[in-house]
C-alpha positions as a Markdown table, in Angstrom:
| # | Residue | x | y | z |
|---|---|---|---|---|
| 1 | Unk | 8.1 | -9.2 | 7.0 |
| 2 | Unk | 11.6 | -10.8 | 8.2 |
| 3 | Unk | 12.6 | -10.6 | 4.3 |
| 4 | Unk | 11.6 | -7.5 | 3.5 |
| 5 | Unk | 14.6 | -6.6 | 0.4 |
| 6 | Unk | 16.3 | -3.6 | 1.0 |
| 7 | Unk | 15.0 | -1.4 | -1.4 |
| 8 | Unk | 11.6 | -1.1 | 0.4 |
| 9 | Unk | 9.4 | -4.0 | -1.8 |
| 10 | Unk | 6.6 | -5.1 | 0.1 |
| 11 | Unk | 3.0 | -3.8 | 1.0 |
| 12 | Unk | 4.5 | -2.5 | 4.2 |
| 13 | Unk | 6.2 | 0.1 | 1.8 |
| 14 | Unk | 3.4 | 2.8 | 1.5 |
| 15 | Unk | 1.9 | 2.1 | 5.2 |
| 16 | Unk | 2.3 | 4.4 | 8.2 |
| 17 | Unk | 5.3 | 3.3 | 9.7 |
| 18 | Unk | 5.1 | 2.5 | 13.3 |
| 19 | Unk | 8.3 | 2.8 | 14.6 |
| 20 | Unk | 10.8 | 5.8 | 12.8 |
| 21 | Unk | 14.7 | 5.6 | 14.6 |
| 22 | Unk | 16.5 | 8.7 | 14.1 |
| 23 | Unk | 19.9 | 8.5 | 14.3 |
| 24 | Unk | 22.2 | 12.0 | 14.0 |
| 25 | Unk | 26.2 | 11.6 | 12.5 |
| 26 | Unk | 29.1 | 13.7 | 12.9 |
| 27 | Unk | 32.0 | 12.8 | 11.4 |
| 28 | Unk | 31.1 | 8.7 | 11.6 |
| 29 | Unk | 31.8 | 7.2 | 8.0 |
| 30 | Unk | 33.5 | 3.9 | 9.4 |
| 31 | Unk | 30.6 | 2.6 | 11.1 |
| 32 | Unk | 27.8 | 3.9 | 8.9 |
| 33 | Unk | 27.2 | 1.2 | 7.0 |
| 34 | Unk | 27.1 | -1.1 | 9.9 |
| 35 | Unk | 24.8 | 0.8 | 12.2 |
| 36 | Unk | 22.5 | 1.0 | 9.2 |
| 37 | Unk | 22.7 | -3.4 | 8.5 |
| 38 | Unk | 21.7 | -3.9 | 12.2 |
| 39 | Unk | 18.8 | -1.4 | 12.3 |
| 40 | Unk | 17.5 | -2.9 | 9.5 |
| 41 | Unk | 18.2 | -6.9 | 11.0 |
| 42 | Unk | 16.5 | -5.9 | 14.2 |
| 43 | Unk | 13.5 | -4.0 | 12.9 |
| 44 | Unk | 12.7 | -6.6 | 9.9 |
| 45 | Unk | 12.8 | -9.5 | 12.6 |
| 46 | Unk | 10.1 | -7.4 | 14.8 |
| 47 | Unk | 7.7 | -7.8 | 11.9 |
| 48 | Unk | 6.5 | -4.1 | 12.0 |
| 49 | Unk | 6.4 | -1.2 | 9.5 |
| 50 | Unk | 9.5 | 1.4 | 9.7 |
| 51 | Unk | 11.6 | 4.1 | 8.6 |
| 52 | Unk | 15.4 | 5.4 | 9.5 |
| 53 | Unk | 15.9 | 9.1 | 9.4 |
| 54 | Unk | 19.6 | 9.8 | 9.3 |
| 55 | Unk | 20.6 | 13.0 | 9.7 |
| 56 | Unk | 24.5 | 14.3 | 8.9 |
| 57 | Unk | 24.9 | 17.4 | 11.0 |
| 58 | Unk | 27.6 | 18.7 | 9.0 |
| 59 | Unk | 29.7 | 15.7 | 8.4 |
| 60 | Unk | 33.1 | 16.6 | 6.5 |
| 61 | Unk | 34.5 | 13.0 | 6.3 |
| 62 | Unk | 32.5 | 11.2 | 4.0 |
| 63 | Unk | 29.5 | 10.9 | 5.7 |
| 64 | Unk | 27.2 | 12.1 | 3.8 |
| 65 | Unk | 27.7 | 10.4 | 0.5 |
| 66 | Unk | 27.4 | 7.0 | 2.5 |
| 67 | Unk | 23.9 | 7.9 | 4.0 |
| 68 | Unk | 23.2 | 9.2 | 0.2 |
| 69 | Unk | 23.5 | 6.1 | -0.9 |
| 70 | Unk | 22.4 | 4.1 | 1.7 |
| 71 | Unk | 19.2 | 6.3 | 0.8 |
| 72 | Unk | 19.1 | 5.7 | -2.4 |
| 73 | Unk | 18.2 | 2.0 | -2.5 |
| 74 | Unk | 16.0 | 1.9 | 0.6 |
| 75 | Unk | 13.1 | 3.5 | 0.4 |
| 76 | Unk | 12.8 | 3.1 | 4.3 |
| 77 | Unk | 16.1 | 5.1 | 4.7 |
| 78 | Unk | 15.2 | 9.4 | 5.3 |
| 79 | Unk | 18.4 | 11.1 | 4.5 |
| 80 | Unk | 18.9 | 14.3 | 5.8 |
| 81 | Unk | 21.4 | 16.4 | 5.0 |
| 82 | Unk | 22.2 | 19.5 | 7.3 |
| 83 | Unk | 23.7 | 22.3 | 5.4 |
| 84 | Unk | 26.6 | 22.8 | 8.6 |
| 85 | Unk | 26.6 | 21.6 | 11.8 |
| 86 | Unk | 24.3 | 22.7 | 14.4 |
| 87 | Unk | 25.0 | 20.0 | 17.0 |
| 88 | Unk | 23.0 | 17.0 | 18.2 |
| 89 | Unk | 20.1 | 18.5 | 19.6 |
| 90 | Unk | 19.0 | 20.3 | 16.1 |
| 91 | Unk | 20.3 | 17.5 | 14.1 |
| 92 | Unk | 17.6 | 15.3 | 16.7 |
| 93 | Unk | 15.0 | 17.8 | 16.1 |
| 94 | Unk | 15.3 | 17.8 | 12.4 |
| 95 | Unk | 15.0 | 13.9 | 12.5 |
| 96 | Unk | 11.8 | 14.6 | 14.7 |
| 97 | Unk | 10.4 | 16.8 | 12.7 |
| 98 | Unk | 10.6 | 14.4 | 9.3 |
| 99 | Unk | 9.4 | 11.3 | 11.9 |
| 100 | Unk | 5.8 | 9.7 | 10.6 |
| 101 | Unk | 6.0 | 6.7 | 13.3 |
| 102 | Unk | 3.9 | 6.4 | 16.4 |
| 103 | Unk | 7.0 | 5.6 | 18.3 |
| 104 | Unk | 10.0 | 7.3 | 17.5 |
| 105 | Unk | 13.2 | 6.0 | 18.6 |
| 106 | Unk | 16.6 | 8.0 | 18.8 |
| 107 | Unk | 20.0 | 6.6 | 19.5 |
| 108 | Unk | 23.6 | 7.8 | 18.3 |
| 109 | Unk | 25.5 | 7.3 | 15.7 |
| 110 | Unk | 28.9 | 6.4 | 16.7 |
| 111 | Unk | 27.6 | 2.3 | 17.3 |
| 112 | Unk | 28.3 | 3.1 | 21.3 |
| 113 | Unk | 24.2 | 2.4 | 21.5 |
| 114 | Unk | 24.2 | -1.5 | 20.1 |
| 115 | Unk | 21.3 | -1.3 | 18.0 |
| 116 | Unk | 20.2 | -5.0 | 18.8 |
| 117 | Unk | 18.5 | -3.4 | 22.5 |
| 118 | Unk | 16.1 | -0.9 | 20.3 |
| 119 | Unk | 13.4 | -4.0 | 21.3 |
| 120 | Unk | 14.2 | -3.7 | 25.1 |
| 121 | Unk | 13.0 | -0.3 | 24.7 |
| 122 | Unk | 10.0 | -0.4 | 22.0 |
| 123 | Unk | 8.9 | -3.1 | 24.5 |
| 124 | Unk | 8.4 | -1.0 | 27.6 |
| 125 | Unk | 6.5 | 1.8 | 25.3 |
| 126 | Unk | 4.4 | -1.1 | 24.7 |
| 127 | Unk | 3.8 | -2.1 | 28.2 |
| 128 | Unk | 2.3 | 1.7 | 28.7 |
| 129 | Unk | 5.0 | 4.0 | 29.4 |
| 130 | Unk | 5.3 | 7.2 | 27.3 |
| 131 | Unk | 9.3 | 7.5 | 27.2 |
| 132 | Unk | 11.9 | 4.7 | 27.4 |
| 133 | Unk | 15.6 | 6.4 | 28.0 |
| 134 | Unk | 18.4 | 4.0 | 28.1 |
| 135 | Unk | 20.9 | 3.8 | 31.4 |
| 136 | Unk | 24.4 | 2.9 | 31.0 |
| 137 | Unk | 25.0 | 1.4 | 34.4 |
| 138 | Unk | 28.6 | 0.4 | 33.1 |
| 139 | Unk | 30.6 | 2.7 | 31.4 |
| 140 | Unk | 34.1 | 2.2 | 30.2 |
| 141 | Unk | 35.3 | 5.7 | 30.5 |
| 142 | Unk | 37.9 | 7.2 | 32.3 |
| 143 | Unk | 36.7 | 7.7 | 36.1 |
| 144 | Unk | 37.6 | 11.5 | 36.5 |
| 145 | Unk | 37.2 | 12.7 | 33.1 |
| 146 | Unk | 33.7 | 11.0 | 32.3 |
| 147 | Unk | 32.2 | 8.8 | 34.7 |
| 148 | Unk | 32.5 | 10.9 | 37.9 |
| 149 | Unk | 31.4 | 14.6 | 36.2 |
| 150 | Unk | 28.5 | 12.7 | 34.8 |
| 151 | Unk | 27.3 | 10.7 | 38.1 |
| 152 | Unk | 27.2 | 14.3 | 39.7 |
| 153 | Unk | 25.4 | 16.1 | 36.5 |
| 154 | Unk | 22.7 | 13.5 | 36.8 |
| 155 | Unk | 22.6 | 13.7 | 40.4 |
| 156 | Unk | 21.7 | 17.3 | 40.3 |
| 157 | Unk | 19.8 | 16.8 | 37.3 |
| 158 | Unk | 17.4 | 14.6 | 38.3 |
| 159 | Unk | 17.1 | 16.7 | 42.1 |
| 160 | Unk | 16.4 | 19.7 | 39.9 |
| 161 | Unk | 14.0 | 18.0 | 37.5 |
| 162 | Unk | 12.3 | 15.6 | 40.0 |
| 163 | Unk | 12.5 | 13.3 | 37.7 |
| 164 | Unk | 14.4 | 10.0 | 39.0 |
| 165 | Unk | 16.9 | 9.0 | 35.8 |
| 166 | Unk | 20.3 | 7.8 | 36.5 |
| 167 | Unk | 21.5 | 8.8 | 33.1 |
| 168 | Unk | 20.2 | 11.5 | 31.4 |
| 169 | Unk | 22.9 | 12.2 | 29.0 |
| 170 | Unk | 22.3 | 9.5 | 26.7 |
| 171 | Unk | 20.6 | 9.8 | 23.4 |
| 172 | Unk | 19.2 | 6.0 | 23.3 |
| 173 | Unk | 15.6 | 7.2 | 24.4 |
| 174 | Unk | 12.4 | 6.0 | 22.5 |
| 175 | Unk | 9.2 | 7.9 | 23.1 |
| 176 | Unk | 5.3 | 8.3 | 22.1 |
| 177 | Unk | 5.0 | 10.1 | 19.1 |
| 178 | Unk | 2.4 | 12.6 | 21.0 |
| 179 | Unk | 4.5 | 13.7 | 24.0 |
| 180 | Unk | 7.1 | 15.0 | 21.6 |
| 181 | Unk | 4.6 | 16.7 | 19.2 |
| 182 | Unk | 4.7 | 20.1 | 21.7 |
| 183 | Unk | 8.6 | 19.7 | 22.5 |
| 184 | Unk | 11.4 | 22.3 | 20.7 |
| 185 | Unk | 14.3 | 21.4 | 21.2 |
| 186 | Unk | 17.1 | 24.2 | 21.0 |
| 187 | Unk | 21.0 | 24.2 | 22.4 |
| 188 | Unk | 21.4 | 20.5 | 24.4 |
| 189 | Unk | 18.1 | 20.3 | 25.6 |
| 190 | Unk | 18.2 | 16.8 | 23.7 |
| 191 | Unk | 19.3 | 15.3 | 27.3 |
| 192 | Unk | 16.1 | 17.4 | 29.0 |
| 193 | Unk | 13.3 | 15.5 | 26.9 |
| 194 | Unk | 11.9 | 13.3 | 29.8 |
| 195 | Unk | 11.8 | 16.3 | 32.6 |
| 196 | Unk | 10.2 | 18.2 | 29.9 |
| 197 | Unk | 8.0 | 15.8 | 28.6 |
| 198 | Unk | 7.4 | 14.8 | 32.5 |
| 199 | Unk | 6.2 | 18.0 | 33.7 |
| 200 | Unk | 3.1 | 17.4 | 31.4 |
| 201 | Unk | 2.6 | 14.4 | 33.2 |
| 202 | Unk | 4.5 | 11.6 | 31.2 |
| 203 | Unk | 5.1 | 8.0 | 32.4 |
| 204 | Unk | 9.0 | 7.4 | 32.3 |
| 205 | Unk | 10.9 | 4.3 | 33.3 |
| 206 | Unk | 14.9 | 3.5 | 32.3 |
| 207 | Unk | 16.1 | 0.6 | 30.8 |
| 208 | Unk | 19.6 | -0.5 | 31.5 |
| 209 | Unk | 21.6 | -1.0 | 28.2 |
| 210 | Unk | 25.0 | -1.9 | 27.7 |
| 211 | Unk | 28.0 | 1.3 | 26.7 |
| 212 | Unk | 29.7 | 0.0 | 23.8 |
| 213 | Unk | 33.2 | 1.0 | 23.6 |
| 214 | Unk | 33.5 | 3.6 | 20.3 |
| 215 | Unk | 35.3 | 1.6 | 17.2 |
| 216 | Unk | 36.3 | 5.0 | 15.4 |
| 217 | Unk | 36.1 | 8.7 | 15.3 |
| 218 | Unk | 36.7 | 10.9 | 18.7 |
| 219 | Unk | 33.6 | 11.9 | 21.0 |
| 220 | Unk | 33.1 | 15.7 | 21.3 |
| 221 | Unk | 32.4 | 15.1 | 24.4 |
| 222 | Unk | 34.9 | 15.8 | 28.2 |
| 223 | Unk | 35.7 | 17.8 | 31.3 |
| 224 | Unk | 35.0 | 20.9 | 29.5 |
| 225 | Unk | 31.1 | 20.7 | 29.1 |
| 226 | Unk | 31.0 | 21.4 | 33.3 |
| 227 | Unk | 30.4 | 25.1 | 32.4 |
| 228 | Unk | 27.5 | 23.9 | 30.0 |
| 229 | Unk | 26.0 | 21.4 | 32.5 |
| 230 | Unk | 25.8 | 24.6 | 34.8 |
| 231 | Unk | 24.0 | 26.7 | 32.6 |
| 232 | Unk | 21.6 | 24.0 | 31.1 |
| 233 | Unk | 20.8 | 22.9 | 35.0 |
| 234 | Unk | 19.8 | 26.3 | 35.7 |
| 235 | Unk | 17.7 | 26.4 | 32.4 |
| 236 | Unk | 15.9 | 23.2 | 33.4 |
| 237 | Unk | 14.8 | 24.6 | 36.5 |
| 238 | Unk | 13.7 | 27.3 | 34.9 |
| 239 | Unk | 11.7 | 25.2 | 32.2 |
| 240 | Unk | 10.5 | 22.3 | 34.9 |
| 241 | Unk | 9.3 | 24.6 | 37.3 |
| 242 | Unk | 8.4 | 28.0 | 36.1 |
| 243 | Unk | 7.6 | 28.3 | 32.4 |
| 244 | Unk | 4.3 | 29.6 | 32.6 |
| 245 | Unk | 5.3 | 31.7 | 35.6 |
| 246 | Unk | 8.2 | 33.5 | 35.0 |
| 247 | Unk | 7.2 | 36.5 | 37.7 |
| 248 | Unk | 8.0 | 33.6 | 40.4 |
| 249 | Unk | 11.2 | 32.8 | 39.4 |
| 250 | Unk | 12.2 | 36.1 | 39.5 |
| 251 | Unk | 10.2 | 37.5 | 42.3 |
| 252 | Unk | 12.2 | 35.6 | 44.7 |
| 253 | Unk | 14.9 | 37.1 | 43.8 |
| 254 | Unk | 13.5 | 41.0 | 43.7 |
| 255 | Unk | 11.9 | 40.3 | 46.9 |
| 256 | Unk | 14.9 | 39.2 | 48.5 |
| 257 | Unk | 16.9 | 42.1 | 47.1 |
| 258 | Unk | 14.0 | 44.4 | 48.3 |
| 259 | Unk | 14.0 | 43.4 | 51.5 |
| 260 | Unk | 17.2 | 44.1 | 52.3 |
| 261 | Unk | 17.9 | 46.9 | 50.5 |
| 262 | Unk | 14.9 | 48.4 | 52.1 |
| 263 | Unk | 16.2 | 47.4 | 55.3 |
| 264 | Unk | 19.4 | 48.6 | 55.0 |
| 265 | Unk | 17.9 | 52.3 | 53.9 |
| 266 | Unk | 15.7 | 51.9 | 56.7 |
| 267 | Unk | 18.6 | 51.5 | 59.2 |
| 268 | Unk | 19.4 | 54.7 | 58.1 |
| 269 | Unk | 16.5 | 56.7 | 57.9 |
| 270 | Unk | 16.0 | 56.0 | 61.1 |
| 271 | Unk | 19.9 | 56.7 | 62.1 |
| 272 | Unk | 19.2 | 59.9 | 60.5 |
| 273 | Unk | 16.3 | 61.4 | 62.2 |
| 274 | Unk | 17.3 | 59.7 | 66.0 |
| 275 | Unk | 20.1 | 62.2 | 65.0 |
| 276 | Unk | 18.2 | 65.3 | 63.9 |
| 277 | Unk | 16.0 | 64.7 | 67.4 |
| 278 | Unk | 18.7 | 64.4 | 69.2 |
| 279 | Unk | 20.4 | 67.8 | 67.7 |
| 280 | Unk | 24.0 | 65.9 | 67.1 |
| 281 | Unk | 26.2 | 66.3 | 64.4 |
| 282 | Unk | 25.5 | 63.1 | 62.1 |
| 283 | Unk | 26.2 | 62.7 | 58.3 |
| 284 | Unk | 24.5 | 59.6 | 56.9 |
| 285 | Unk | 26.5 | 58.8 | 54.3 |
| 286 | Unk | 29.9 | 59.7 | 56.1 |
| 287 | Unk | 29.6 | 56.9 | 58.5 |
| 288 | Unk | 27.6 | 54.5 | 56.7 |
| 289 | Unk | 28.4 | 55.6 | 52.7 |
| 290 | Unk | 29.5 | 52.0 | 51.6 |
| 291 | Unk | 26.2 | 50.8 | 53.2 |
| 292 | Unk | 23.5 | 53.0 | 52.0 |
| 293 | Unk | 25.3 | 52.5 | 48.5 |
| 294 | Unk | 24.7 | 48.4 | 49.0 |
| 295 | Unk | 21.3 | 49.2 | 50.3 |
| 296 | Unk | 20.5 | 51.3 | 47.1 |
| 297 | Unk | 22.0 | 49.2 | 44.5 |
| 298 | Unk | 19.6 | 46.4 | 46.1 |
| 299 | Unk | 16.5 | 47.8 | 45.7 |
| 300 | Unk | 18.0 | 49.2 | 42.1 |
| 301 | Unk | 18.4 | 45.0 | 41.4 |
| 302 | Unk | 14.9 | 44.2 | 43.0 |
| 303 | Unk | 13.0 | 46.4 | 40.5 |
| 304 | Unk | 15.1 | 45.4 | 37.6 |
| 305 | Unk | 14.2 | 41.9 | 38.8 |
| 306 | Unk | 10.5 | 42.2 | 39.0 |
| 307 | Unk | 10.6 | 44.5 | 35.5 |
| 308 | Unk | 12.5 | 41.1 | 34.0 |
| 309 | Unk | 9.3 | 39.2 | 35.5 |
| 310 | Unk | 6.7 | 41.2 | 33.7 |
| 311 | Unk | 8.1 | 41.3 | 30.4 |
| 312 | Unk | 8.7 | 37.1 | 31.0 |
| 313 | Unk | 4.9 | 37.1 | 31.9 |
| 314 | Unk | 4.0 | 39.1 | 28.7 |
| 315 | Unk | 6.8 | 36.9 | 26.7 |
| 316 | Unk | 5.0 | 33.6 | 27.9 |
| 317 | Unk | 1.5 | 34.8 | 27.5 |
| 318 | Unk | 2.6 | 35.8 | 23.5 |
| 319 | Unk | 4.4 | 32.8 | 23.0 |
| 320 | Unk | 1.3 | 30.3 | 24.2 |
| 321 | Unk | -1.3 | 32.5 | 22.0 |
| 322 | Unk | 0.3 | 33.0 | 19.3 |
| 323 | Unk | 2.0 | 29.8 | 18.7 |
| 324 | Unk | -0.6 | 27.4 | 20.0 |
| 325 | Unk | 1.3 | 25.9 | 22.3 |
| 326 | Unk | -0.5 | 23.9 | 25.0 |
| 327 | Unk | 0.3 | 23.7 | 28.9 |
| 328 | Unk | -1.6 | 20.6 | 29.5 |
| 329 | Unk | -1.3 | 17.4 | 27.8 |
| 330 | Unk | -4.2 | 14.9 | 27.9 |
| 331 | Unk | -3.6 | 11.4 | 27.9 |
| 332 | Unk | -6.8 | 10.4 | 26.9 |
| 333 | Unk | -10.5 | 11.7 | 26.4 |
| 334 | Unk | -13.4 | 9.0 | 27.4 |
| 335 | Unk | -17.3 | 10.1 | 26.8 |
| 336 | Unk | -20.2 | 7.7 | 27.7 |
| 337 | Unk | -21.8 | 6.8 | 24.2 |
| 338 | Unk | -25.5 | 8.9 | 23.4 |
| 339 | Unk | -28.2 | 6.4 | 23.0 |
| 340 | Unk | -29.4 | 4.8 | 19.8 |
| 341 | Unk | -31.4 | 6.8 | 17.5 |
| 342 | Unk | -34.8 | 5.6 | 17.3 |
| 343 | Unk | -37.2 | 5.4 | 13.9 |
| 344 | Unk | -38.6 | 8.7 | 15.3 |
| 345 | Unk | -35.7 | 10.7 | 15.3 |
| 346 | Unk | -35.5 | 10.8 | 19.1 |
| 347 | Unk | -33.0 | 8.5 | 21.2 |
| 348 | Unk | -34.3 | 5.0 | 22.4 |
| 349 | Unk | -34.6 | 4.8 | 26.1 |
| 350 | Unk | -33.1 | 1.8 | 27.8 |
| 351 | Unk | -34.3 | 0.6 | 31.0 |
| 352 | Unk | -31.5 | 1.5 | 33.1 |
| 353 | Unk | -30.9 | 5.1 | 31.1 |
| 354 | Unk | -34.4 | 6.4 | 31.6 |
| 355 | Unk | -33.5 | 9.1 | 34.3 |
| 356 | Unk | -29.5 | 9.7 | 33.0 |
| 357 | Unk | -30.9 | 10.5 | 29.2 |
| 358 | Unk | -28.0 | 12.8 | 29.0 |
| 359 | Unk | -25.4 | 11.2 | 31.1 |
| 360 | Unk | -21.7 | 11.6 | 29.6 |
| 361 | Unk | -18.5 | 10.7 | 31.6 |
| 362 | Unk | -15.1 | 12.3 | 30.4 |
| 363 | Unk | -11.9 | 11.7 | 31.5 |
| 364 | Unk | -9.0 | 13.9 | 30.8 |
């Protein structure tokens, strides 16, 4: 298998590949041809069938006539060619989507993720676990502009996600085929695989790999993705904890708004008539205008709120029936094995099955 040729000879050709590595490029036509050579030196020396999926998101350097022909004479090699680009997260999907492999493995493709620890990875999918991400516990970058925004961003991310990554901004992840298969990925939600994949129950565990200094090109990446990180960690907690219950998320916030708007009209209602009992000269929204207007405009927001929570519910409820979409995930499905069939067309009895005839055991 070690000396498999490059244009695909060999019986492993036609078989199901077990391991597809998607890789997206922007803009990375120096270091192409290099990321494809060790790829291909680390997967022929683990002896198992493969493919590469590289996708150009919109490359205007060259890229994409490099990946053509790298294509071209492997028949391992998926070339996909995006028709502008749409970012890494669609460019990752679009790999996804064309992936045949049980495991499917994605790193970047800038040569920052040093092919040569893709086994380090594929081996703790072995040992059980249903996503492997990668965890750069020493990064070169510059303190303020990189390493300390990111520490932060994961430190929220992970409180928000309950799930207990160090790194979830990096692309080097490799995970089960299945526990991808009901994932979309849209905007950067590329980084928000594992707390997705987690709240259906999957078995994560980090692997620490090394941050290879980039040898060409410019990262897209800095300070200015702070706004982003905001947004996306209020997304996740939307996603992690209330997907299929969008009337909590929002309820909170009507019933809070409710509550004291209705308070605040309370106060004076109750202002109002004490006054009317009393016979004294008292005009409600002379002495407390700004505050009945506060108290109004809350209960305005609470309704608008809860009216956001409904059509989420219906939203949710359309989107699961008519798409499919599961909210479980089952990791396995065991039944006890019926008895053999006897000559007679009935089932043979065993000794120790004669008063369980139907017993079946299933674990989901």
């Amino acid at each position: 298998m070690a000396n498999l040729a490059h244009d695909g000879a060999g019986s492993d050709a036609a078989a199901r590949p077990a391991v597809s590595v998607v890789v997206p490029f922007y803009n990375e036509r120096p270091v192409v041809e290099e990321l494809y050579r060790r790829i291909h030196r680390v997967m022929d020396r683990r002896g198992q069938p493969y493919e590469m999926i590289f996708v150009n998101d919109g490359s205007s350097d060259g890229t994409a006539e490099v990946l053509e022909q790298i294509a071209l004479k492997d028949r391992r090699v998926c070339f996909i060619d995006l028709r502008r680009n749409f970012g890494q997260t669609t460019a990752l999907q679009a790999g996804f989507d064309q992936a045949a492999g049980g495991v499917i493995l994605a790193l970047d493709g800038d040569l920052q993720h040093d092919p040569y620890e893709i086994p380090l990875l594929l081996e703790k999918i072995e040992e059980g676990y249903d996503i492997a991400s990668g965890w750069r516990r020493r990064r070169g970058d510059g303190l303020f502009s990189r390493r300390l925004p990111s520490r932060i961003a994961n430190r929220l991310l992970a409180k928000v996600s309950r799930v207990d990554l160090n790194d979830f901004g990096t692309t080097f992840k490799a995970y089960r085929a299945e526990v991808l298969k009901d994932v979309r990925l849209y905007g950067d939600m590329h980084r928000f695989v594992p707390a997705v994949c987690a709240r259906l129950g999957a078995r994560i565990c980090e692997v620490p790999i090394k941050n290879v200094r980039r040898k060409a090109g410019k990262s897209n990446y800095g300070i200015g993705r702070t706004f982003r990180v905001a947004m996306d960690l209020l997304m996740l907690q939307f996603i992690s904890g209330y997907l299929t219950r969008p009337l909590h998320f929002f309820g909170k916030a009507a019933m809070l708004c409710m509550v004291t708007g209705g308070g605040i009209l309370g106060y004076g209602f109750v202002r109002k008539i004490v006054a009317l009992c009393s016979g004294a000269s008292f005009n409600l929204f002379t002495t407390h205008g700004p505050l009945m207007a506060v108290g109004l405009m809350a209960m305005m927001a609470g309704l608008l709120f809860i009216s956001t929570g409904l059509i989420g519910e219906l939203l949710m409820r359309v989107y699961f029936e008519a798409t499919a979409a599961r909210t479980y995930a089952v990791r396995r499905i065991v039944r006890k094995a019926e008895g053999p069939v006897a000559e007679n067309g009935g089932h043979k009895e065993h000794e120790d099955h004669k008063e369980h005839k139907e017993e079946k055991e299933e674990k989901v």
